[in-house]
Backbone as CSV, one residue per row, in Angstrom:
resi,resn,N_x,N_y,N_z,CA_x,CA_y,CA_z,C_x,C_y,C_z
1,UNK,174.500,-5.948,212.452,175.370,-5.138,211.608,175.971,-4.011,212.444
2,UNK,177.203,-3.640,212.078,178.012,-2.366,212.750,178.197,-1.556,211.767
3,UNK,177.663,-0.225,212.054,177.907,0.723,210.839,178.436,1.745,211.511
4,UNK,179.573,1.110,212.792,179.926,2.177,213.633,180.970,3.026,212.809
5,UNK,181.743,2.329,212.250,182.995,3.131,211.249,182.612,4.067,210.446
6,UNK,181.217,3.681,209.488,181.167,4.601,208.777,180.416,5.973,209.408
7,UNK,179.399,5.667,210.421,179.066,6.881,211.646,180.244,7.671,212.104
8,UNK,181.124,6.741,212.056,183.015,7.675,212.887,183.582,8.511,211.429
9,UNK,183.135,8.177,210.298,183.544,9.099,209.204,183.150,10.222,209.385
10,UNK,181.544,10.027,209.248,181.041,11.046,209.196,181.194,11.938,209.816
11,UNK,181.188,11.608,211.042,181.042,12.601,211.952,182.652,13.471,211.726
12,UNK,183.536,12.282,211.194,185.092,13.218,211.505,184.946,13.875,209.909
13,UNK,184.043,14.002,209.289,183.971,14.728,207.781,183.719,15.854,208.060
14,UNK,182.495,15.833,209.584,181.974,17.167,209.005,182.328,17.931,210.646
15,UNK,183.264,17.249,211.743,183.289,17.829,212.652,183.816,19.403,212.790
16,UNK,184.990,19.379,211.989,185.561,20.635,211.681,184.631,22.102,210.773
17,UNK,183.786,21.609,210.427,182.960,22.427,209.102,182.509,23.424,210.135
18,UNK,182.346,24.211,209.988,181.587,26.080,210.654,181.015,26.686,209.587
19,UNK,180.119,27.044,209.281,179.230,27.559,208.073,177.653,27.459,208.348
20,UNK,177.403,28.377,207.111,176.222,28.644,207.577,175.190,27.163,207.602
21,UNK,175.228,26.100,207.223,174.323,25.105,207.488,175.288,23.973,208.291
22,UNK,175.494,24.657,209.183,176.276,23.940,210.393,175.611,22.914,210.947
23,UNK,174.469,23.214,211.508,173.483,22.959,212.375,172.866,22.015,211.941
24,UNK,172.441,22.025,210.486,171.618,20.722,209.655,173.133,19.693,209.693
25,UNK,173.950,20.016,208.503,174.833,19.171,208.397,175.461,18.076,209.537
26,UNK,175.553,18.881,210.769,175.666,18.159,212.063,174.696,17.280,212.176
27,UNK,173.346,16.942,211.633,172.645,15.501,211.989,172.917,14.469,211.301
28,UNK,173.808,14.407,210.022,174.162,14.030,209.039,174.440,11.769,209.515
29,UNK,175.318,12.260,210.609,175.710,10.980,211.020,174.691,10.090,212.006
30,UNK,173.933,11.293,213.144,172.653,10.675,213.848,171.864,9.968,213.467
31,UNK,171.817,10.781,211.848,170.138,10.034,210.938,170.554,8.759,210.325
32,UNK,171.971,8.638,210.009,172.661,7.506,209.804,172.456,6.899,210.596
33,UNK,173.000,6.727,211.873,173.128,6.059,212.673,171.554,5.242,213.236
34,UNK,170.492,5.929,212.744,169.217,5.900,213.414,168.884,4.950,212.315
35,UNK,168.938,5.469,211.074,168.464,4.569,209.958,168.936,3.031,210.346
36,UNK,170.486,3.342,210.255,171.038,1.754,210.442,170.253,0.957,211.724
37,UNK,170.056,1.461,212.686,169.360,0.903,213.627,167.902,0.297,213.882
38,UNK,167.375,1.333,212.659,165.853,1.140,212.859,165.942,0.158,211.804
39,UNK,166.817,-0.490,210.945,166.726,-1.700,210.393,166.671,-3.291,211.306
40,UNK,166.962,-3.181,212.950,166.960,-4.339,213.376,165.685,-4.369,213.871
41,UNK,164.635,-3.679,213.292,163.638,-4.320,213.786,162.419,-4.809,213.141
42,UNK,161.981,-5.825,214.080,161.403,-6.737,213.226,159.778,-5.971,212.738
43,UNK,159.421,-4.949,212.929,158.262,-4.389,212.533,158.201,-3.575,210.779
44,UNK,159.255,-3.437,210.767,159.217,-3.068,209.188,159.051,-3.839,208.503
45,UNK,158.476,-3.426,206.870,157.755,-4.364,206.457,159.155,-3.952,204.853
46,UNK,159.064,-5.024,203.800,160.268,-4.591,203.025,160.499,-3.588,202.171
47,UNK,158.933,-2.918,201.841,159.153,-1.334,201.349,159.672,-0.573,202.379
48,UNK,159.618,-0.814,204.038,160.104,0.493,204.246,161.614,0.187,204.580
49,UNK,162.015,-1.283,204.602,163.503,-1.482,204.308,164.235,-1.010,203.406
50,UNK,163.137,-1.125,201.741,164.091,-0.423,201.041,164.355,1.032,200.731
51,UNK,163.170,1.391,201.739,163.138,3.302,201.591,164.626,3.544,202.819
52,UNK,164.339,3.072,203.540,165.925,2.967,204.382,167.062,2.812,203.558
53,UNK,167.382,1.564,203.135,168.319,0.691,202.738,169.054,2.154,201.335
54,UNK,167.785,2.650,200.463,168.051,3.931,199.663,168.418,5.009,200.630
55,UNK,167.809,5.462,201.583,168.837,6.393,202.351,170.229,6.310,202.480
56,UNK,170.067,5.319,203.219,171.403,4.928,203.899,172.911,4.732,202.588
57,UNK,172.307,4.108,201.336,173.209,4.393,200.567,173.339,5.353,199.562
58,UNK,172.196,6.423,199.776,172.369,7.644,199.169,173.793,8.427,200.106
59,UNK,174.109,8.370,201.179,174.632,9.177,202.105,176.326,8.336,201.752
60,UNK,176.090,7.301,200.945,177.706,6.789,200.572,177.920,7.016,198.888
61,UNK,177.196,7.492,198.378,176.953,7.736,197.026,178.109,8.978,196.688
62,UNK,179.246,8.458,196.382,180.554,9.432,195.507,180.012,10.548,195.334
63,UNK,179.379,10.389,194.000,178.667,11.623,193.051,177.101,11.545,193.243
64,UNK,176.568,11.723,194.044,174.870,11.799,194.156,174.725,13.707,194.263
65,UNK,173.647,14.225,194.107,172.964,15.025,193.743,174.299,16.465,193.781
66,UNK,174.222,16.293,195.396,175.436,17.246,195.699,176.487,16.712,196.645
67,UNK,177.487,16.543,195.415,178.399,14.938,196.197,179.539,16.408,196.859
68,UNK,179.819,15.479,198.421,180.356,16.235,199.226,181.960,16.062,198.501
69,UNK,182.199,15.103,197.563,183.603,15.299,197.114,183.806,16.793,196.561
70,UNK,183.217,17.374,195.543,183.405,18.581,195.359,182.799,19.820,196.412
71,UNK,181.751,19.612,196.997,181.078,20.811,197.692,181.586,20.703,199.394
72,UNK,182.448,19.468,199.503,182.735,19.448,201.329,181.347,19.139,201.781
73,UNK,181.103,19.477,202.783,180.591,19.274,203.748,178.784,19.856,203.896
74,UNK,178.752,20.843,202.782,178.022,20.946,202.219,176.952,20.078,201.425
75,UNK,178.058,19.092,200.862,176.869,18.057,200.233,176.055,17.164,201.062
76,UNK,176.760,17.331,201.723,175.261,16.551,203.140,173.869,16.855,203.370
77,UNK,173.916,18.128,202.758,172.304,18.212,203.341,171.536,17.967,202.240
78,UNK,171.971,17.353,200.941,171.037,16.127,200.109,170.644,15.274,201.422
79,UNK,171.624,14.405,201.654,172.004,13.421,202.418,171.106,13.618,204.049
80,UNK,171.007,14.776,204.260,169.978,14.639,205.687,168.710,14.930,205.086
81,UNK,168.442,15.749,203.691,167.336,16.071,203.714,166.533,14.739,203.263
82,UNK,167.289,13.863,202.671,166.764,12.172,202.067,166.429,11.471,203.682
83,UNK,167.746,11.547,204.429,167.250,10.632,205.571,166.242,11.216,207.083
84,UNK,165.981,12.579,206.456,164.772,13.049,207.506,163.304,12.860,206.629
85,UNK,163.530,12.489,205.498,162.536,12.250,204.873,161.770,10.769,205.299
86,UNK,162.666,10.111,204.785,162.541,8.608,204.898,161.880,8.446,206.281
87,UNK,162.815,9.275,207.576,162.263,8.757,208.609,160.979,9.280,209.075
88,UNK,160.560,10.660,208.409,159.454,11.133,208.595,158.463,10.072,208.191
89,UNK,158.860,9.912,206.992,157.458,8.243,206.602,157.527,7.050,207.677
90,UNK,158.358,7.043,207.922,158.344,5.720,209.313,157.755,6.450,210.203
91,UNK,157.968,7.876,210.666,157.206,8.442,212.046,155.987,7.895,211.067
92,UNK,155.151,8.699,210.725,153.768,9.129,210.278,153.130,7.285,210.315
93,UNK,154.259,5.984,209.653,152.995,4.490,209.634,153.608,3.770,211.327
94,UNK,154.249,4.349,212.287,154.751,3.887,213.248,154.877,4.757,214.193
95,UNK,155.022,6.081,214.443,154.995,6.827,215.599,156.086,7.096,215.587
96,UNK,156.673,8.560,216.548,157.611,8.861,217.032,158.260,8.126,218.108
97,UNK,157.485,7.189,218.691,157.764,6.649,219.934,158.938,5.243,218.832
98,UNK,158.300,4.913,218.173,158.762,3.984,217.567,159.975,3.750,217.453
99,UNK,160.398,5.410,216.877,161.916,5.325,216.299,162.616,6.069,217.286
100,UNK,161.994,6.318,218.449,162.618,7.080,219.682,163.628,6.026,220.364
101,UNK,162.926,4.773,220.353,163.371,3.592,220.638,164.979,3.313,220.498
102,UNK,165.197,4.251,218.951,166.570,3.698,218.306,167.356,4.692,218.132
103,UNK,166.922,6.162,218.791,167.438,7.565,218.869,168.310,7.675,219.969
104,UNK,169.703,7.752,219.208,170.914,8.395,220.181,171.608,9.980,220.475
105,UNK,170.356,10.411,219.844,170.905,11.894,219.713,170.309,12.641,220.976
106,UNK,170.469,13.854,221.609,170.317,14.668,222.396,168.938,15.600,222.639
107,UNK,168.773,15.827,221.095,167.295,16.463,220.781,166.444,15.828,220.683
108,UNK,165.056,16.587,221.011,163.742,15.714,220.371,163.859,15.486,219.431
109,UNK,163.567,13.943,218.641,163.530,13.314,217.708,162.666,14.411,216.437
110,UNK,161.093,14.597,217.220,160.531,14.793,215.928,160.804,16.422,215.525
111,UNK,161.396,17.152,216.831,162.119,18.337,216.048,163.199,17.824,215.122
112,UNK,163.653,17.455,215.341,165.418,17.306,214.437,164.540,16.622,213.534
113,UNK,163.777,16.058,212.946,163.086,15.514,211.769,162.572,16.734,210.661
114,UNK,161.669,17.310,211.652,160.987,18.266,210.956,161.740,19.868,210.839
115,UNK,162.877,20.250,211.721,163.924,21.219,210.900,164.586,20.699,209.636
116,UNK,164.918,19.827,210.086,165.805,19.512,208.980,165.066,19.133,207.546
117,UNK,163.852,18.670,207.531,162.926,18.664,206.524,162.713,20.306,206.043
118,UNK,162.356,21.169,206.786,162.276,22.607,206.696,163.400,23.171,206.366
119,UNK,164.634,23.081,206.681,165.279,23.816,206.368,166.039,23.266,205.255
120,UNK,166.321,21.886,204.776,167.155,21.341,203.489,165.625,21.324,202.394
121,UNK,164.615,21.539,202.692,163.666,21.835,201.463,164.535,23.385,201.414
122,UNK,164.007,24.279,202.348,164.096,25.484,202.058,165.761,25.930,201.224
123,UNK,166.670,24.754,201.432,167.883,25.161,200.787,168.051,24.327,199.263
124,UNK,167.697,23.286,199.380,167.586,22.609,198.171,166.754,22.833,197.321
125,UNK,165.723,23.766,197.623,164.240,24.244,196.532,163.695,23.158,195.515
126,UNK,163.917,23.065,194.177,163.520,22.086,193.394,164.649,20.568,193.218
127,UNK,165.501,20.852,193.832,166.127,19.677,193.802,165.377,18.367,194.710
128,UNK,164.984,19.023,195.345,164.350,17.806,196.198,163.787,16.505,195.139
129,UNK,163.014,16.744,194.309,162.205,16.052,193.565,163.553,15.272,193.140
130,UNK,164.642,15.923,192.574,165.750,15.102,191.699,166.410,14.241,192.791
131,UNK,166.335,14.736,194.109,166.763,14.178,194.764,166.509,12.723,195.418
132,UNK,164.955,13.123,195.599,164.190,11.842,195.175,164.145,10.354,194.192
133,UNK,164.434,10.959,192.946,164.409,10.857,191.908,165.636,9.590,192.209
134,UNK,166.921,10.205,192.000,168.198,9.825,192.447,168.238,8.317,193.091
135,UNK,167.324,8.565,194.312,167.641,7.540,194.868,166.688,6.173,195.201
136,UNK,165.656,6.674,194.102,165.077,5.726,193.612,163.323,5.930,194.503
137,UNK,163.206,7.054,195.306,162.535,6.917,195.759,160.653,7.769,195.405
138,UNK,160.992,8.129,194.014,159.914,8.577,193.482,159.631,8.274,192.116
């Protein structure tokens, strides 16, 4: 599968954005890109396909929790805080090494996991649960 186009959205959605959750929003397309990847392999088992498979189409979801149609660029960090989640459960039954394997980004993996877990809890507060909720994953 090529999910290069929709990685080239993203990234051109939120390249221009400057604000204060700059920094999260910028992993927006990586964790994409990582998700889609860590689907070619043959060690996942089909719950954690479909905890993926729900990421990955939470982050194309129009109107999901905080749909970036009205909030810009902003609504992404539903969208990273779902797919640093997801991948945190793949670190914790597979290792960091695991999904290092399929990491194209610049930073340590399990930092950029665990800010972005820290800081889209700390911005989303009780939404998380709905957020969850949403995408089928609680």
């Amino acid at each position: 599968m090529d999910f290069t186009h929709f990685y080239d959205v993203l990234r051109e959605n939120i390249n221009s954005y400057r604000g204060e959750y700059e920094r999260i929003v910028d992993y927006a397309p990586d964790l994409f890109r990582l998700l889609a990847d860590v689907l070619r392999s043959d060690e996942l088992g089909s719950g954690e396909r479909l905890r993926i498979s729900a990421a990955m189409g939470y982050l194309v979801a129009p109107y999901d929790v905080i749909p970036e149609e009205i909030y810009g660029p902003h609504g992404y960090i539903d969208d990273v805080y779902l797919c640093a989640v997801v991948l945190d459960e793949l670190a914790s039954r597979h290792g960091y090494g695991f999904l290092e394997e399929y990491w194209s980004g610049d930073e340590d993996l399990e930092y950029v996991i665990e800010e972005c877990i820290e800081r889209t809890s700390e911005i989303l507060g009780e939404k998380t649960e709905e957020i969850l909720s949403y995408a089928g994953l609680r």
